[in-house]
C-alpha positions as CSV (number, residue, x, y, z in Angstrom):
1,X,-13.5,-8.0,16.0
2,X,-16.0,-10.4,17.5
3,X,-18.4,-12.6,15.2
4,X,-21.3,-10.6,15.8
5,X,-19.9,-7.5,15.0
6,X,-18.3,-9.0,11.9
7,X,-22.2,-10.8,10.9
8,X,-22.9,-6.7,10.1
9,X,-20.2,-6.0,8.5
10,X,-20.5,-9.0,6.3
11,X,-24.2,-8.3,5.8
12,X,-24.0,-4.4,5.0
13,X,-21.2,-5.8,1.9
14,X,-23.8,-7.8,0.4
15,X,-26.5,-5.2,-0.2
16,X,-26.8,-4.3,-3.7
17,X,-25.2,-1.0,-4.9
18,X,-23.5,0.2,-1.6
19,X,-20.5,0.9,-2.8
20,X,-17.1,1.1,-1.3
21,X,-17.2,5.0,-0.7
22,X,-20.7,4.9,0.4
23,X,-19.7,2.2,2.7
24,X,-17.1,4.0,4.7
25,X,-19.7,7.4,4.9
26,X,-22.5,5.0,6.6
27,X,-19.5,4.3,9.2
28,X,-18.0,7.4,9.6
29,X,-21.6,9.0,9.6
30,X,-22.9,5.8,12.4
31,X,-19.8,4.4,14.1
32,X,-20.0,0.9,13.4
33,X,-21.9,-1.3,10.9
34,X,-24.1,-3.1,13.3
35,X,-25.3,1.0,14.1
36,X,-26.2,1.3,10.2
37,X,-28.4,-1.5,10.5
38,X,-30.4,-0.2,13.7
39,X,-30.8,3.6,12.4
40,X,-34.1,5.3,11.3
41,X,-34.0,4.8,7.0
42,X,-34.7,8.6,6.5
43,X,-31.4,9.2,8.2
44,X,-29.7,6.3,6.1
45,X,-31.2,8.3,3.2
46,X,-29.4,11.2,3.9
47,X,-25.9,9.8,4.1
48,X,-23.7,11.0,1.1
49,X,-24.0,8.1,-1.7
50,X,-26.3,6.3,-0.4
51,X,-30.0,6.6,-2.4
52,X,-33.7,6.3,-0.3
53,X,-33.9,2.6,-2.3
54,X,-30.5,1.5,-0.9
55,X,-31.4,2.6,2.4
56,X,-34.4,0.6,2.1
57,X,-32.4,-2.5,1.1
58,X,-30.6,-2.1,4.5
59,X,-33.5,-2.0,6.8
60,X,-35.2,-4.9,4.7
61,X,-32.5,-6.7,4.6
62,X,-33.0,-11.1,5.9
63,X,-29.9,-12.6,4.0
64,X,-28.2,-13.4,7.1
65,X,-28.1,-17.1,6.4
66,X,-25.5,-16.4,3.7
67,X,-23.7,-14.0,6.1
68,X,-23.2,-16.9,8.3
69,X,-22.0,-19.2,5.5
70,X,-19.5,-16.8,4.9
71,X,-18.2,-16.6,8.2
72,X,-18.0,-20.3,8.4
73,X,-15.9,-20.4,5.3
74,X,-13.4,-17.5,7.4
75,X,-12.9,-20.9,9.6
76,X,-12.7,-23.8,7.3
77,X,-9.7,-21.8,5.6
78,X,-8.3,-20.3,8.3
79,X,-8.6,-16.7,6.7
80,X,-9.3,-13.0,9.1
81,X,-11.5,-10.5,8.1
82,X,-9.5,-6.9,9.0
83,X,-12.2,-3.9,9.0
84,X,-11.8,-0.6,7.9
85,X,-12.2,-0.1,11.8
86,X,-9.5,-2.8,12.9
87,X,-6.1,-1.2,14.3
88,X,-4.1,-4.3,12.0
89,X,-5.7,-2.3,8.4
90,X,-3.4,-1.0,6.4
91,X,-2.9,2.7,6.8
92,X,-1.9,3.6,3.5
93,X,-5.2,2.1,2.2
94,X,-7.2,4.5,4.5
95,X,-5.9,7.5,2.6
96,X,-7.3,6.3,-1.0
97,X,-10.5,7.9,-2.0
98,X,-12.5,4.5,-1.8
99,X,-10.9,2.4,0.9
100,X,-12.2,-1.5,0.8
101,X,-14.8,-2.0,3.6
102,X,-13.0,-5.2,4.5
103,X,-10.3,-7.4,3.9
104,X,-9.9,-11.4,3.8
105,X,-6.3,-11.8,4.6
106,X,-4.9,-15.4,4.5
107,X,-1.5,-14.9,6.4
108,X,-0.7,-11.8,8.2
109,X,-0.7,-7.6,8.1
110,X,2.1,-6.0,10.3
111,X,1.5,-2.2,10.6
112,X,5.5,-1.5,10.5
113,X,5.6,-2.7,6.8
114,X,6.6,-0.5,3.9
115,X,5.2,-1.7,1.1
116,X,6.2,-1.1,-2.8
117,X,4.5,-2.4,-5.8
118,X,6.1,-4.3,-8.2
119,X,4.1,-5.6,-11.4
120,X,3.7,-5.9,-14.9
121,X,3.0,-8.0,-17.9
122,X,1.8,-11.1,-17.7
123,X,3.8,-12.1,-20.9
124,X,7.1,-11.2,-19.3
125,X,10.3,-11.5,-21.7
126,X,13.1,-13.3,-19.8
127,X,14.7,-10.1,-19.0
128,X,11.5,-9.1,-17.3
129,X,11.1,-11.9,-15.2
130,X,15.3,-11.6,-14.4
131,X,14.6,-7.7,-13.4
132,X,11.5,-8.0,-11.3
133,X,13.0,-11.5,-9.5
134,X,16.1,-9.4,-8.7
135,X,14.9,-6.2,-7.6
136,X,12.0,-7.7,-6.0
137,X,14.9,-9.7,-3.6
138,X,16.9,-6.9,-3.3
139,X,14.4,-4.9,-2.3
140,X,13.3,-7.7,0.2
141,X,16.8,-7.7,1.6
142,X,16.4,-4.2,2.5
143,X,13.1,-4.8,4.5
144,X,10.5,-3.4,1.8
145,X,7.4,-5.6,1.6
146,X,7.1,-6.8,-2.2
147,X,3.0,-6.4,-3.2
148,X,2.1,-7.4,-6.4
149,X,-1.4,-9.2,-7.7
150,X,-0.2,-13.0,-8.1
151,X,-0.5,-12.6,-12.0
152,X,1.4,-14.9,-14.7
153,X,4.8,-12.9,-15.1
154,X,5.9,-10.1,-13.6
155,X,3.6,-10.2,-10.5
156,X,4.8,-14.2,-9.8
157,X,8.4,-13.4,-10.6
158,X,7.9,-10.3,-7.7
159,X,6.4,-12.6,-5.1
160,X,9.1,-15.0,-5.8
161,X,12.3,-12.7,-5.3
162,X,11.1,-11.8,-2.2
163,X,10.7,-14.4,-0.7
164,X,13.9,-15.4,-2.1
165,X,15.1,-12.7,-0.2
166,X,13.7,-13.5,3.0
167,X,11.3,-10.8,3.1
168,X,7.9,-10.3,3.2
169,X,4.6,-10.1,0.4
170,X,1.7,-9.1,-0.5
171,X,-0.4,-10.6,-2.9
172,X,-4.0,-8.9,-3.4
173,X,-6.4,-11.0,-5.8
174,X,-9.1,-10.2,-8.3
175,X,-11.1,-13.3,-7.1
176,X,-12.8,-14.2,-3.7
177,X,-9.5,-16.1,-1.5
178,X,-10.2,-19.4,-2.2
179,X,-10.3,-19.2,-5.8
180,X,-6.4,-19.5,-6.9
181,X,-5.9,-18.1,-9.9
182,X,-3.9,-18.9,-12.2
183,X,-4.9,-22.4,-10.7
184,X,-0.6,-22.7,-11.4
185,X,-0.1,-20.4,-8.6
186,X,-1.3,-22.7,-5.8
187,X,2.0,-23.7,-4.4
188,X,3.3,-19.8,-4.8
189,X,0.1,-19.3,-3.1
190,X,1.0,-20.8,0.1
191,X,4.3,-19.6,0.2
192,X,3.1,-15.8,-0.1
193,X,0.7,-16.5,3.1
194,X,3.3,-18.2,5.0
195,X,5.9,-14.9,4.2
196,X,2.9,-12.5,4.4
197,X,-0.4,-12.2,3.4
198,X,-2.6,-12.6,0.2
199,X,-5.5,-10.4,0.5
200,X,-8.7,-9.3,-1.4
201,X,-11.9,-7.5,-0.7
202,X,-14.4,-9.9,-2.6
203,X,-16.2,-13.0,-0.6
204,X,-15.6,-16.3,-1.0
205,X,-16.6,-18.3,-4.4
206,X,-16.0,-15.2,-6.3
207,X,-14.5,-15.7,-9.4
208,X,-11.6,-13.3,-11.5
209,X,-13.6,-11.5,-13.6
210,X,-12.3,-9.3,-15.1
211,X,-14.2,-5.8,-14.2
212,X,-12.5,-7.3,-10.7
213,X,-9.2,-6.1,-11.7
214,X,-9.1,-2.1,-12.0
215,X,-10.7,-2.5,-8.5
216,X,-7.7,-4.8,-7.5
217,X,-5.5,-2.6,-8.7
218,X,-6.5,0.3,-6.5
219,X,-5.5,-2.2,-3.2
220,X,-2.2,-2.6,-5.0
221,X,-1.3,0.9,-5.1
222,X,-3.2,2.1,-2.3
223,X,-1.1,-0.3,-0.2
224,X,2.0,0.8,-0.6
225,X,4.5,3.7,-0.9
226,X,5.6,3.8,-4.7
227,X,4.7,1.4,-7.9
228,X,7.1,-0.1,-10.0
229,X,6.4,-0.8,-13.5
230,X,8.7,-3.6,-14.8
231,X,7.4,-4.8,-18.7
232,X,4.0,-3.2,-19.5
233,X,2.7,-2.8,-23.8
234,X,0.9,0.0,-24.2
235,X,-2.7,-1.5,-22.9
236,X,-1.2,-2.9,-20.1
237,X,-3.3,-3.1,-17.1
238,X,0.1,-2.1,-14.8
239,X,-0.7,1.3,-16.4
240,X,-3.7,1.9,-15.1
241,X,-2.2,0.6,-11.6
242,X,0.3,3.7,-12.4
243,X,-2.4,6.0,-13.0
244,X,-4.4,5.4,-9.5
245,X,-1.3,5.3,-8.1
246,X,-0.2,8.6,-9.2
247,X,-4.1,9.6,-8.4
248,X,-3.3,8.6,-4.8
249,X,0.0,10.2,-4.3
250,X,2.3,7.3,-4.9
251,X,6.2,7.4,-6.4
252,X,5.8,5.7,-10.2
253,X,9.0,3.8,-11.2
254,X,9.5,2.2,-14.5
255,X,12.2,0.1,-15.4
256,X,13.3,0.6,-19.2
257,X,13.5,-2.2,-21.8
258,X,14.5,-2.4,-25.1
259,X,13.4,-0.3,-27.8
260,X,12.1,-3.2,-30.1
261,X,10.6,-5.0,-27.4
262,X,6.4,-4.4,-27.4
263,X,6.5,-5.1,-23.4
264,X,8.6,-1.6,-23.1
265,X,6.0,0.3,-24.7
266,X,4.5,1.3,-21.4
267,X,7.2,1.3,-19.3
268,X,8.9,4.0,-21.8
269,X,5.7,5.9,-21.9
270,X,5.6,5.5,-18.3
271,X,9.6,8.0,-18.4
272,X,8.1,10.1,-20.9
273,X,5.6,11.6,-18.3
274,X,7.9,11.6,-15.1
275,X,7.9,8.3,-13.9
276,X,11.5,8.1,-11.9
277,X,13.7,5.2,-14.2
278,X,15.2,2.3,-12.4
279,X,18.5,1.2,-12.9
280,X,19.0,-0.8,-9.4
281,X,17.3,-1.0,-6.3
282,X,18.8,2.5,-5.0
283,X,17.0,4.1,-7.3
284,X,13.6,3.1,-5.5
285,X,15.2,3.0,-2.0
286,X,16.4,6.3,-2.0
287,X,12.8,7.9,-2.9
288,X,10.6,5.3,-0.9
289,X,13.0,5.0,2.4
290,X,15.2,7.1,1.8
291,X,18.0,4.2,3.1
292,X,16.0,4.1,6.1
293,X,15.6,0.5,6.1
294,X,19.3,0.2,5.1
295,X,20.4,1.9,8.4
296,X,18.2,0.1,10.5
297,X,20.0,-3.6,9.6
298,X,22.7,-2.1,11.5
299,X,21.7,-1.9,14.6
300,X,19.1,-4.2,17.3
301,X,15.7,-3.1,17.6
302,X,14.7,0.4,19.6
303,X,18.8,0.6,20.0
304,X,20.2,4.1,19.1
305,X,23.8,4.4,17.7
306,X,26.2,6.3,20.0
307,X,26.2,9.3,17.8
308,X,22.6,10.0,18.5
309,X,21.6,11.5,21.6
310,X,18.2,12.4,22.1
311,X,17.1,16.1,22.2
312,X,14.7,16.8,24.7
313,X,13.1,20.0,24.1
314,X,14.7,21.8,21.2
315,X,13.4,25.5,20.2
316,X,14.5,26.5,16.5
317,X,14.1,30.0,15.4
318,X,10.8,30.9,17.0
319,X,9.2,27.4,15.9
320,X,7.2,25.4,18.1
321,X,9.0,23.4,20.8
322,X,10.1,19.7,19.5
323,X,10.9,16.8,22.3
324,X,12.4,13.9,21.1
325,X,14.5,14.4,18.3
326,X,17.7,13.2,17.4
327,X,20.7,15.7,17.6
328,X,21.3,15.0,13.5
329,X,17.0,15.0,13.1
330,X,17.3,18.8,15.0
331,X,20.2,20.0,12.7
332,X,18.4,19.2,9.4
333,X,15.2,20.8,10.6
334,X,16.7,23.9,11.3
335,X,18.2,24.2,7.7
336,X,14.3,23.8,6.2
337,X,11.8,27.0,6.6
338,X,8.7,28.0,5.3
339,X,9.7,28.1,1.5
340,X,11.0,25.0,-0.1
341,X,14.6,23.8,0.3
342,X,16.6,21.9,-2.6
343,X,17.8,18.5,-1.0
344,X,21.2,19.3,-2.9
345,X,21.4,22.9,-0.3
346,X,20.1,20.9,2.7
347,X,23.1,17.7,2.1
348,X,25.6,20.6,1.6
349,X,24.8,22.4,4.6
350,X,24.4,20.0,6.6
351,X,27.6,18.0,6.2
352,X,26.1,14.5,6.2
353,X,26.5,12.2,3.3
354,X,23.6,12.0,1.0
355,X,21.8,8.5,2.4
356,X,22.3,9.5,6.1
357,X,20.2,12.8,4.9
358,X,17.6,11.4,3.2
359,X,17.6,8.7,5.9
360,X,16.6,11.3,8.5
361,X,14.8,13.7,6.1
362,X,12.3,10.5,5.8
363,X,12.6,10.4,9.4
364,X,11.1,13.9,10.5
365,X,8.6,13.8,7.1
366,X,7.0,10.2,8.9
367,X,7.1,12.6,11.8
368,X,5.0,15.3,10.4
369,X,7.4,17.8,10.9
370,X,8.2,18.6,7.4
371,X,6.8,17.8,3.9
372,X,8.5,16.8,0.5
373,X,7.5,18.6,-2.7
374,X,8.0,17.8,-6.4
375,X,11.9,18.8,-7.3
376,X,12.7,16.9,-4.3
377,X,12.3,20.1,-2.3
378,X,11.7,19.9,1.4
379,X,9.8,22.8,3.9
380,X,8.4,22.7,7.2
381,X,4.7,21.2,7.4
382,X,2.3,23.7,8.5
């Protein structure tokens, strides 16, 4: 997005009590900040969430001398801005109910990423920190993106193992992106943005309060597929991550701990109500990807293994014509109908091993052919 563009954008996030949701209605409602700015204030007054005085604020609004400080400060520190409009935002985020309006990203956003949460205490036991460092690297040697919020603990030990895996990370801050904090964190800092991104939604100079870190937390599980819960007490602000991520549709993992230990308190609380328990990194693979990522090591980009042969128009059972599915992606389909189907039945009748089925189950539900439902039950998407 050009600077000029960006000068609206920037401008419409500093006017007092425009929210996030009421944000994203001025855009969907106008197309484009710079077309809030220029339209009539009765019809900015009739624009779900925003209030006659707000819409006021917008058409009176002069501040553009700090709009133009900020964008000098995206130069100095070599940070983008990504808009709910740019192609590189993440998709996952536009799904939550109250998307940020814009991102400060220091590093980089690739759309192909699949992203899972790992966090928790920031008064991590040694076993914590040992867990979250190992399945956060395994889970980067698989190709998942590690996110996490840069925190003492858990979230540092996360960031670490991945990037002791070679993988990628995402680090999303309660503070504006050049206040580094802990101030401890500076060199893991650097290393996140050169092996990803660290992100956050609030402008420069802006300090970690702490009303700044429920909001946080909705990036961090609005980002990615599932949320895993390694050490959390039973006030642990990783629990209320689990919540909006269960609010938004996400997988909840918990890893358990000891019994004694007040850093399991959550975490058991957390398998008491459903959350799926991790005893190694399968256990999140096989729910976020299902081995998708594994199978794809195997082979070079866009290159297909022998075995697979395209279909190119397949007609199952009076269903819509599908082009370009896989041979094994046609035979699965055609065991799923229009009431749910037990994975267990689908791996049976289908003959394939367990992670080559939920490999290309994943496959045709990113496709939109099919959907998954609680009990790990699978029907054709309507």
């Amino acid at each position: 997005m050009d600077k000029e563009n960006l000068r609206y954008w920037l401008a419409l996030r500093l006017i007092e009590n425009i929210g996030s949701v009421g944000f994203k209605n001025l855009i969907q409602v106008f197309g484009s900040a710079q077309a809030v700015f220029n339209a009539p204030e009765s019809n900015l007054a009739r624009v779900a969430q925003i209030t006659g005085k707000t819409a006021h604020r917008i058409k009176k609004f002069h501040e553009w001398q700090a709009v133009d400080k900020e964008l000098e400060l995206v130069d100095r520190h070599n940070v983008s801005i990504v808009t709910l409009k740019d192609p590189s935002y993440p998709k996952a985020l536009l799904n939550i109910y109250d998307p940020p309006p814009l991102l400060y990203v220091k590093g980089t956003l690739v759309k192909e990423d699949i992203n899972v949460a790992v966090i928790g205490s920031r008064m991590a036991s040694t076993y914590g920190k040992f867990m979250t460092e190992r399945l956060s690297r395994e889970l980067a040697l698989n190709g998942v993106t590690v996110v996490s919020g840069m925190a003492r603990g858990v979230d540092s030990a996360a960031h670490t193992g991945a990037i002791a895996g070679g993988g990628r990370t995402i680090a999303v801050l309660g503070s504006g992106i050049d206040v580094i904090y802990p101030p401890e964190n500076k060199k893991l800092f650097e290393k996140i943005s050169a092996n990803g991104a660290v992100i956050t939604e609030f402008p420069f100079n802006t300090p970690p309060k702490g009303a700044n870190f429920p909001a946080r937390n909705r990036i961090i599980s609005g980002i990615s597929f599932g949320v895993v819960i390694v050490e959390a007490n039973e006030k642990s602000g990783s629990l209320i991550t689990a919540r909006l991520g269960l609010e938004q549709g996400k997988e909840i993992f918990a890893v358990p701990g000891s019994i004694d230990s007040p850093g399991s308190k959550g975490t058991h609380k957390l398998l008491k109500d459903g959350a799926k328990l991790v005893e190694s990194v399968y256990d999140i693979l096989e729910e976020i990807l299902p081995l998708a990522v594994i199978s794809k090591q195997d082979r070079k980009p866009g290159e297909k293994r022998r075995e697979e042969p395209e279909v190119q128009s397949t007609k199952l059972s009076g269903r819509p014509s599908i082009d370009n599915l896989r041979t094994e992606e046609a035979t699965i389909l055609k065991l799923i109908g229009n009431r749910p189907v037990y994975i267990d039945n689908i791996i049976t009748d289908s003959g394939y091993q367990s992670g080559e089925a939920l490999s290309i189950l994943l496959s045709l539900e990113l496709k939109g052919y099919i959907e998954q439902l609680p009990g790990k039950r699978f029907i054709i998407k309507k």
